[in-house]
PATI-533198 format. One line per field, with one value per residue: x, y, z of N, C-alpha, C in turn; residue in three letters. Coordinates in steps of 0.001 Angstrom, whole numbers, plus 524288, in hexadecimal, padded with zeros to 5 digits. Example, Ala and Ser with C-alpha at 12.3 -4.5 7.8 and 13.67 -1.06 7.14 Angstrom:
% residues 2
neast = [83386 / 83232]
nnorth = [7E9C6 / 7F736]
nup = [81E78 / 81BA8]
caeast = [8300C / 83566]
canorth = [7EE6C / 7FBDC]
caup = [81E78 / 81BE4]
ceast = [83390 / 83264]
cnorth = [7F31C / 8001E]
cup = [81E78 / 81EBE]
type = [ala / ser]
% end
This chain:
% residues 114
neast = [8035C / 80377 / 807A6 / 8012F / 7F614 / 7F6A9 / 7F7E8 / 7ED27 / 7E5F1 / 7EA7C / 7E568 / 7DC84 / 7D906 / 7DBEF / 7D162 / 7CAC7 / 7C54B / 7C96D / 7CA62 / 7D417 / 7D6CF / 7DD1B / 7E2E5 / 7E854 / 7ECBC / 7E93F / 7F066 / 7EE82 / 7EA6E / 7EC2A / 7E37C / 7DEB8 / 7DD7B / 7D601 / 7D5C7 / 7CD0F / 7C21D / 7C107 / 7CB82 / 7CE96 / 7D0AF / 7CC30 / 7C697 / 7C093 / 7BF97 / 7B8A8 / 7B56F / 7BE27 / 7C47B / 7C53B / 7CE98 / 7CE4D / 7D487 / 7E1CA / 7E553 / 7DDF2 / 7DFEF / 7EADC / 7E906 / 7E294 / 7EA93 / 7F237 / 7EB3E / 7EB53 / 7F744 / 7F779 / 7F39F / 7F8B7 / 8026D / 7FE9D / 7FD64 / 7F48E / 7F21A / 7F7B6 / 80071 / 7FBD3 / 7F51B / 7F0CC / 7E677 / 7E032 / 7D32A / 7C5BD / 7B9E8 / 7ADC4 / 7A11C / 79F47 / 7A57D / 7B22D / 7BDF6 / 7C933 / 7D525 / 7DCC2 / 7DFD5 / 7E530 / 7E020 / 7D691 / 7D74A / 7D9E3 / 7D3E6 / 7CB33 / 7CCFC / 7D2D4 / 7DE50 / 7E4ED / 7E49E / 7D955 / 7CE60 / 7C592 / 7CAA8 / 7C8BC / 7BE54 / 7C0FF / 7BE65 / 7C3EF]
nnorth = [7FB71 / 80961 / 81462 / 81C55 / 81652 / 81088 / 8194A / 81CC2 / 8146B / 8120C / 81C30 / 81C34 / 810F0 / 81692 / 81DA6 / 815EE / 812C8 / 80AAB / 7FB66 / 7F0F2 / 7E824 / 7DB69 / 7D9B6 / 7D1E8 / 7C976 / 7C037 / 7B422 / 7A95D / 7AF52 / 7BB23 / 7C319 / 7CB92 / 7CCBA / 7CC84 / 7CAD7 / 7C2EA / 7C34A / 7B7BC / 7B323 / 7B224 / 7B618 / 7C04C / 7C4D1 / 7CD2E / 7D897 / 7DC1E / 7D4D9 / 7D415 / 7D1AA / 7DCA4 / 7E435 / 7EBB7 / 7EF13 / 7EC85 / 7E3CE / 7DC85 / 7DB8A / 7D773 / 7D03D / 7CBE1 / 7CC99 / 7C322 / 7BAC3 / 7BC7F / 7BCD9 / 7B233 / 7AD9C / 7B210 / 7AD11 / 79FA7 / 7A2AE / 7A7D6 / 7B178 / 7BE37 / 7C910 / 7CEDD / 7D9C7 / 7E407 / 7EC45 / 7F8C8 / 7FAE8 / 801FA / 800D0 / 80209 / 80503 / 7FF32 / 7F88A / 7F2E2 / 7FB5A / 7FAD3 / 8031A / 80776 / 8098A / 802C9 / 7FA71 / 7F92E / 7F81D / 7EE74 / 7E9BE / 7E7E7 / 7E248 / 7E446 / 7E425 / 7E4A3 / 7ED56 / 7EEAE / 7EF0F / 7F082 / 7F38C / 7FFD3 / 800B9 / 7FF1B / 8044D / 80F0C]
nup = [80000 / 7FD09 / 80148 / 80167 / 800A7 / 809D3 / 8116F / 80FDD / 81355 / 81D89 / 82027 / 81E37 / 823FB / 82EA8 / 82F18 / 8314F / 82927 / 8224E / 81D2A / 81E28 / 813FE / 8100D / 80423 / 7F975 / 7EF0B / 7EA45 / 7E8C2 / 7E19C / 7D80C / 7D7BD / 7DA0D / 7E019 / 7EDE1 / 7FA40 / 808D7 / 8107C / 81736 / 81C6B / 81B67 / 81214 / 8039C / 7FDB9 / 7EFD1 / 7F00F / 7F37F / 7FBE0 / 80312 / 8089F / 8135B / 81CC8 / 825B3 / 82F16 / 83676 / 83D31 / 8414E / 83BED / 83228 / 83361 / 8376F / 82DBA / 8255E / 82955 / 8252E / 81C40 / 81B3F / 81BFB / 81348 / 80B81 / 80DA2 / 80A3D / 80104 / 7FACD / 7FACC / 7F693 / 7F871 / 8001F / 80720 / 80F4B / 80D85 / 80D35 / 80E1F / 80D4C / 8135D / 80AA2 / 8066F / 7FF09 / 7FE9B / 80151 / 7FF66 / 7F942 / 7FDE1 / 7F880 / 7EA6B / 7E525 / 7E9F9 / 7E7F7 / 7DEB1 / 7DDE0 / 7E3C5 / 7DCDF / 7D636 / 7CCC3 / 7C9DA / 7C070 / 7B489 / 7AD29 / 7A537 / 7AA2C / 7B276 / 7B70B / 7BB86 / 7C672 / 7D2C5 / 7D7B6]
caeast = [80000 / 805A1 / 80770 / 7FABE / 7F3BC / 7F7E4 / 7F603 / 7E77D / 7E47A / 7EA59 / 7E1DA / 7D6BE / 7D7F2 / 7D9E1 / 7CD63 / 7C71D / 7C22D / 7CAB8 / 7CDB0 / 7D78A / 7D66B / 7E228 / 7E3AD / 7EC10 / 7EBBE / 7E96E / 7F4AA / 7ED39 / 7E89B / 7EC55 / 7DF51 / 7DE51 / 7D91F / 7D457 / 7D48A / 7C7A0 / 7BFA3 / 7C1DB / 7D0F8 / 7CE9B / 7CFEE / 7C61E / 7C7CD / 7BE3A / 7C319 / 7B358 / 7B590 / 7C302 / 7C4CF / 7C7C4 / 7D156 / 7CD9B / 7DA8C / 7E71C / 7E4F7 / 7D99F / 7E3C2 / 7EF29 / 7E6BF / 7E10A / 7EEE0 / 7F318 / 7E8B8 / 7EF79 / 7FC24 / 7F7AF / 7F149 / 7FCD2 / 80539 / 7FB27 / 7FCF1 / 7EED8 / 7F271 / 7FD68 / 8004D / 7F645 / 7F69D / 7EB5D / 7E34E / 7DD45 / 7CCA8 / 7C2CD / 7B3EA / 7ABD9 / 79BD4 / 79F74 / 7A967 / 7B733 / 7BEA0 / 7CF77 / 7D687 / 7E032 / 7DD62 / 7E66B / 7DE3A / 7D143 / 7D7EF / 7DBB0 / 7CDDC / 7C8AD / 7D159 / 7D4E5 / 7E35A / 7E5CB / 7E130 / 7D848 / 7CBE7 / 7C2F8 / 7CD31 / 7C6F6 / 7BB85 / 7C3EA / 7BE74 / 7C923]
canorth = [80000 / 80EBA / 81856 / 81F56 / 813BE / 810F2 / 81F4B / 81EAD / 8110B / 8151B / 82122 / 81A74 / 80F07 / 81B52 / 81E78 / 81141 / 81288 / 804A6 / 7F8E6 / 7EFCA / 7E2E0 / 7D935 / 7D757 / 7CEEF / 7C727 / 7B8AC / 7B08A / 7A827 / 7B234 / 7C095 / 7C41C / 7CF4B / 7CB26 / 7CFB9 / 7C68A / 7C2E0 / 7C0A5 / 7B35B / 7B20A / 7AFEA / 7B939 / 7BFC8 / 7C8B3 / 7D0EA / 7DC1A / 7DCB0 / 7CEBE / 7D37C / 7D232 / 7E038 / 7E495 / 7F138 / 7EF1B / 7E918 / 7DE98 / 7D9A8 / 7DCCF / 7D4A5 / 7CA05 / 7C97D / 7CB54 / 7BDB8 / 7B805 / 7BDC1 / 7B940 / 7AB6D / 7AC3B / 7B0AC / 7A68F / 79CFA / 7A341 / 7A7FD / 7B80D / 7BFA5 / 7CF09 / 7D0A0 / 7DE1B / 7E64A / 7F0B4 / 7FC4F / 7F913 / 80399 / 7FE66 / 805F9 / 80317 / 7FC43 / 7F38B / 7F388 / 7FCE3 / 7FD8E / 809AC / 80A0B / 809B9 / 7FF02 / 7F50F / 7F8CA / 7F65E / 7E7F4 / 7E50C / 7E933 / 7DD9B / 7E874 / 7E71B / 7E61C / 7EF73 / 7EBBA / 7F308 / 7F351 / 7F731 / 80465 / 7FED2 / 7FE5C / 80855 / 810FB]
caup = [80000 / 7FC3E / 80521 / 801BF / 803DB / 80EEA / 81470 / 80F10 / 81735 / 82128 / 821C6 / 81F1F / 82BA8 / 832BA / 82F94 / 831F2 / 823AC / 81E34 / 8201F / 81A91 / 8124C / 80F76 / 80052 / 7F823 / 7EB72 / 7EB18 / 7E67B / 7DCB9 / 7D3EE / 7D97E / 7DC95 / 7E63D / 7F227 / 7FFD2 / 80C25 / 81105 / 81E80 / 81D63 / 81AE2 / 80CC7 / 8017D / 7F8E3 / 7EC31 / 7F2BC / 7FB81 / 7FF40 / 80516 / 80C4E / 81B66 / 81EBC / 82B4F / 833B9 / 83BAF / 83BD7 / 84277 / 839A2 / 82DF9 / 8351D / 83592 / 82887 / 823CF / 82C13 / 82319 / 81628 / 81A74 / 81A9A / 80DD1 / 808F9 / 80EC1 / 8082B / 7FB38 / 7FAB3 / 7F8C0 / 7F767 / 7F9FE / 804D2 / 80A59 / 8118F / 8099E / 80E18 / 80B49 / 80E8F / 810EE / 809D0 / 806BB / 7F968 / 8010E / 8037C / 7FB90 / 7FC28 / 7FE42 / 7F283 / 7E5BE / 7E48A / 7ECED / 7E5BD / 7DA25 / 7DF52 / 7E468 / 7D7B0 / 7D30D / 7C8E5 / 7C9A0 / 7BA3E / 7B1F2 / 7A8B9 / 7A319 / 7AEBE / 7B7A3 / 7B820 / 7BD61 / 7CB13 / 7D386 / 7DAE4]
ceast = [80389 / 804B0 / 80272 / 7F695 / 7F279 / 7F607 / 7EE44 / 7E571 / 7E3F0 / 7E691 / 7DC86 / 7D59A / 7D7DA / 7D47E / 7C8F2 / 7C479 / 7C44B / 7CB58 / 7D1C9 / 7D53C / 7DBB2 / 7DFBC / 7E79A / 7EA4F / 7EC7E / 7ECDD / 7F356 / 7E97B / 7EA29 / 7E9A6 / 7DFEA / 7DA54 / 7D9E6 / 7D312 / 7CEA9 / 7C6C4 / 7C05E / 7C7E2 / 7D27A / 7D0E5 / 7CD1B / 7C81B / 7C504 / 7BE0F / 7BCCD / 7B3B8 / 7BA40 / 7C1A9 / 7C61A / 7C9CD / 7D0D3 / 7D22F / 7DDA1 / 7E6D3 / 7E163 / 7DDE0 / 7E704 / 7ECA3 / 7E549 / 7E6D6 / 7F195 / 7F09A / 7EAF2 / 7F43D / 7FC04 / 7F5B3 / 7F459 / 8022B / 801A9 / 7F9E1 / 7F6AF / 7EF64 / 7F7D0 / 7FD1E / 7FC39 / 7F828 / 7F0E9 / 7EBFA / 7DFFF / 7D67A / 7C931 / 7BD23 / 7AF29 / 7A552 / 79D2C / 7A2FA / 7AD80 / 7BA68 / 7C535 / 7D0AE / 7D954 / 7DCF8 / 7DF18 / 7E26D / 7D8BD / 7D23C / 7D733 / 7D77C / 7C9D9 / 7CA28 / 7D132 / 7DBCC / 7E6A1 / 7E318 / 7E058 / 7D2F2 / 7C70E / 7C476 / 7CAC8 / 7C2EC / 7BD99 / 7C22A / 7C280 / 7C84A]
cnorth = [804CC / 80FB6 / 81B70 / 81D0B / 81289 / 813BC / 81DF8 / 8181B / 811CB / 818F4 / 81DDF / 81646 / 81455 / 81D3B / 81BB0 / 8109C / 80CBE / 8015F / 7F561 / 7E95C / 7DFD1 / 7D734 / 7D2B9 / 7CCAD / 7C27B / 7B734 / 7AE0A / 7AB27 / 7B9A8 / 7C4B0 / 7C7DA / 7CE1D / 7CDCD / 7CA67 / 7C922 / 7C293 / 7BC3E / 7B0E5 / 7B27C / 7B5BE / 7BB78 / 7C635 / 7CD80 / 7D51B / 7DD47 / 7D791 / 7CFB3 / 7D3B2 / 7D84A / 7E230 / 7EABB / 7F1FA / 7EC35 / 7E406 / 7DB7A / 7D97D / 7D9E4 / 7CFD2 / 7C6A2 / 7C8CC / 7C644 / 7BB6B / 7B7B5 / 7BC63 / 7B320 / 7AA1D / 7AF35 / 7ADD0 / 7A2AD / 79D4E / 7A52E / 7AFA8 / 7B94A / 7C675 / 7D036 / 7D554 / 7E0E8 / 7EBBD / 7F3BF / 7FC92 / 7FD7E / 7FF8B / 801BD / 802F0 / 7FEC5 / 7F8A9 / 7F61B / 7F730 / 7FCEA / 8023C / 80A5B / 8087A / 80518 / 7F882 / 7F5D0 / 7F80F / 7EFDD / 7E3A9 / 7E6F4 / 7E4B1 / 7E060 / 7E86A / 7E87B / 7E953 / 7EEEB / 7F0DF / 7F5FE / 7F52A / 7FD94 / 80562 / 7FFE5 / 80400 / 809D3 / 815DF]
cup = [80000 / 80146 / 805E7 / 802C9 / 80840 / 8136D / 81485 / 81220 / 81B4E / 8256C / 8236C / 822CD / 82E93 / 834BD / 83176 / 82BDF / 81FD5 / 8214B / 81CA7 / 819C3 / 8100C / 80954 / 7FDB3 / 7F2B2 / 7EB6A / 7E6F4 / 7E000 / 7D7A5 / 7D42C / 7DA18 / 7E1B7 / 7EA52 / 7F96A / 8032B / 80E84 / 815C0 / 8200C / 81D34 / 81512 / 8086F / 7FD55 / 7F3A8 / 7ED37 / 7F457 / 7FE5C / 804D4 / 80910 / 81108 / 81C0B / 82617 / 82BA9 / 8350B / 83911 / 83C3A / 83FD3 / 833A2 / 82F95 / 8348D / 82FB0 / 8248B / 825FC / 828DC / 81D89 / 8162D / 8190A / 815CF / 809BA / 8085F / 80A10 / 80337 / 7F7E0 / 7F624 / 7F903 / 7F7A6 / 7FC4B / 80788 / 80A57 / 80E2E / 80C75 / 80C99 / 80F02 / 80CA4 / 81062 / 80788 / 802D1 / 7FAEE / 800ED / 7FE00 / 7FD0F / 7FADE / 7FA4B / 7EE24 / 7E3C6 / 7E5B0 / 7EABA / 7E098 / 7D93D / 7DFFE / 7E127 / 7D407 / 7CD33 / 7C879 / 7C503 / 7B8DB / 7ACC8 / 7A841 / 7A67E / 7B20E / 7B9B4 / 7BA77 / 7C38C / 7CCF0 / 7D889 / 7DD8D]
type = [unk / unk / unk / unk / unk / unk / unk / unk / unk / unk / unk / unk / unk / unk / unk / unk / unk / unk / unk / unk / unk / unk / unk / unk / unk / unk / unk / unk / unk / unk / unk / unk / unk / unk / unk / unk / unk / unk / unk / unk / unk / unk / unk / unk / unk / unk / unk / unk / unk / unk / unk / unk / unk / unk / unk / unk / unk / unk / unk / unk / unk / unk / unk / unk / unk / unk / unk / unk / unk / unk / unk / unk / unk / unk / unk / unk / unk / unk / unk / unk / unk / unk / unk / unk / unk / unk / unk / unk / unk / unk / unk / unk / unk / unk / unk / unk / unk / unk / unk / unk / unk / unk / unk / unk / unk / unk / unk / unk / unk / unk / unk / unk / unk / unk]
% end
């Protein structure tokens, strides 16, 4: 995550206004994915577990380590997710690109709202 990211997360726990979800891309296909309530993972980010705190974040990360031990995901790192009426939305532009599963661009890419 940038520096400006960062800053603008930041801000916004401050506020109580986010919370965070643990992404990653699954091994057998590179599928962007979000861990779930159940341990599992879902292409979803509606479906993600989200962490208030640290300690709910430390844990769900314990769960992402073992499922990347296990060869399941790989680059798992926590995302900034506001919840807004229409569901979960992330804070960069990057991570709404990702759970747009937009990451090529092709002709609907523009479709992707930002």
């Amino acid at each position: 995550m940038d520096k400006r990211n960062a800053k603008r997360l930041a801000d916004a726990n401050k506020a109580g206004d986010t919370v965070q979800a643990l992404t990653a891309n699954r091994l057998s296909d590179g599928i962007v994915v979000y861990l779930d309530g159940q341990g599992g993972w879902t292409e979803d980010m509606a479906k993600a577990r989200f962490a208030e705190d640290d300690e709910t974040l430390q844990q769900m990360q314990g769960i992402a380590d073992k499922a990347v031990a296990d060869r399941l995901v790989v680059e798992v790192y926590p995302i900034g997710v506001m919840i807004e009426d229409e569901g979960p939305v992330a804070l960069s532009v990057r991570e709404r690109i990702r759970a747009a599963h937009k990451t090529t661009l092709t002709k609907d890419w523009y479709d992707v709202p930002l």
